[in-house]
C-alpha positions as CSV (number, residue, x, y, z in Angstrom):
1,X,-9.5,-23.2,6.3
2,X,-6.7,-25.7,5.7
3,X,-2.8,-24.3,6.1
4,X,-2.6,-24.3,2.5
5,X,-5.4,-22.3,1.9
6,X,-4.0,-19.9,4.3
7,X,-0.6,-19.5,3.1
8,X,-1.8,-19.2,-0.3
9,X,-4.7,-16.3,0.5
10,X,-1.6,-14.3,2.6
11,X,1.0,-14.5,-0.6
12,X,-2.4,-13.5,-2.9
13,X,-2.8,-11.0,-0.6
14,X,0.8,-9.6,-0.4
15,X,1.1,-9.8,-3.6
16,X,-2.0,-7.6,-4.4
17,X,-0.3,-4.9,-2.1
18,X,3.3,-5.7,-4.3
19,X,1.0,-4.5,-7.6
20,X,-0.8,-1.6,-6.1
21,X,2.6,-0.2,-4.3
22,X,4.6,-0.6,-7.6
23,X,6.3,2.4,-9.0
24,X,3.9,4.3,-11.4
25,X,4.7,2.4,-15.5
26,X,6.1,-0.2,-13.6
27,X,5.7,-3.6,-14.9
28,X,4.0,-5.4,-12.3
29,X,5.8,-6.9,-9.2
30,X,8.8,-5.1,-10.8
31,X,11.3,-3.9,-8.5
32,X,9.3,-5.3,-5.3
33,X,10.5,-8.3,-3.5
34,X,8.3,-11.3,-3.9
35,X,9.7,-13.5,-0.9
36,X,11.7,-12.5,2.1
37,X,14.4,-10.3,2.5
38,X,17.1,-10.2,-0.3
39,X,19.8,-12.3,1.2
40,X,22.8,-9.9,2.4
41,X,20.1,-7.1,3.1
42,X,21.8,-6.8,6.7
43,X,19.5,-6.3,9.9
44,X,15.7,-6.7,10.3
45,X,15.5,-3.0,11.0
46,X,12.5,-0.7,9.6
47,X,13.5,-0.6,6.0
48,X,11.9,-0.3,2.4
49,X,12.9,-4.1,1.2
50,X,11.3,-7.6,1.9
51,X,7.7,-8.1,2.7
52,X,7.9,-5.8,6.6
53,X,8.6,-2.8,4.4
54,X,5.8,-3.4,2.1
55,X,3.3,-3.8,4.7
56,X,5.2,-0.2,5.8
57,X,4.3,1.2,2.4
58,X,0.8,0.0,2.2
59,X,0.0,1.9,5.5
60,X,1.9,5.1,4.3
61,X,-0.1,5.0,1.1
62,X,-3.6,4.1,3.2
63,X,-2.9,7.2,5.7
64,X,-1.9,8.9,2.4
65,X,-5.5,8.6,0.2
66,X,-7.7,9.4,3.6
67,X,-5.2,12.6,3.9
68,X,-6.5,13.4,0.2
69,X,-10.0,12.1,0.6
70,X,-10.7,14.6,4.3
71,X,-9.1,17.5,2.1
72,X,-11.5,16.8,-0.9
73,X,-14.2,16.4,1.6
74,X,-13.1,19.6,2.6
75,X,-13.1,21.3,-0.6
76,X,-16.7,19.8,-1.3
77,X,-17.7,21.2,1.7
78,X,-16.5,24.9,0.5
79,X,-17.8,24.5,-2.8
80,X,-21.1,23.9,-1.6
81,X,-21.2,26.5,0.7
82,X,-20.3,29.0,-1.9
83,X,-23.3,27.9,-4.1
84,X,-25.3,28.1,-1.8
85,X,-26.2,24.4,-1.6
86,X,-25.4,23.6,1.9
């Protein structure tokens, strides 16, 4: 795969994550940076803005939906059991 190719399918791929982490009746890519860090956005810490905090998000929201998904498992699981089913 040429550079190109690969610097294009990471900045599709980021901003994918940019749509899908957008506020709920956000326009999208609203709000979310689409390059970099905002200029005068201090330190490189752990923070909400630019694309680190983003990737942050994206994990929070992935450990987020397989929280949900184990307790509706779960609840499946109980369901079943009360009908009799399993």
């Amino acid at each position: 795969m040429s550079e190109q190719k690969r610097r294009n399918a990471i900045r599709d791929g980021y901003l994918q994550l940019t749509t899908l982490l957008a506020p709920a009746g956000a326009p999208p890519g609203s709000g979310m940076p689409t390059r970099g860090r905002p200029k005068g956005s201090g330190g490189r810490g752990r923070g909400t803005k630019g694309k680190s905090g983003i990737l942050f998000r994206a994990r929070e929201y992935i450990r987020w939906l397989e929280e949900g998904r184990a307790a509706l498992l779960e609840e499946v699981a109980k369901a079943e059991a009360a009908a009799g089913i399993r």
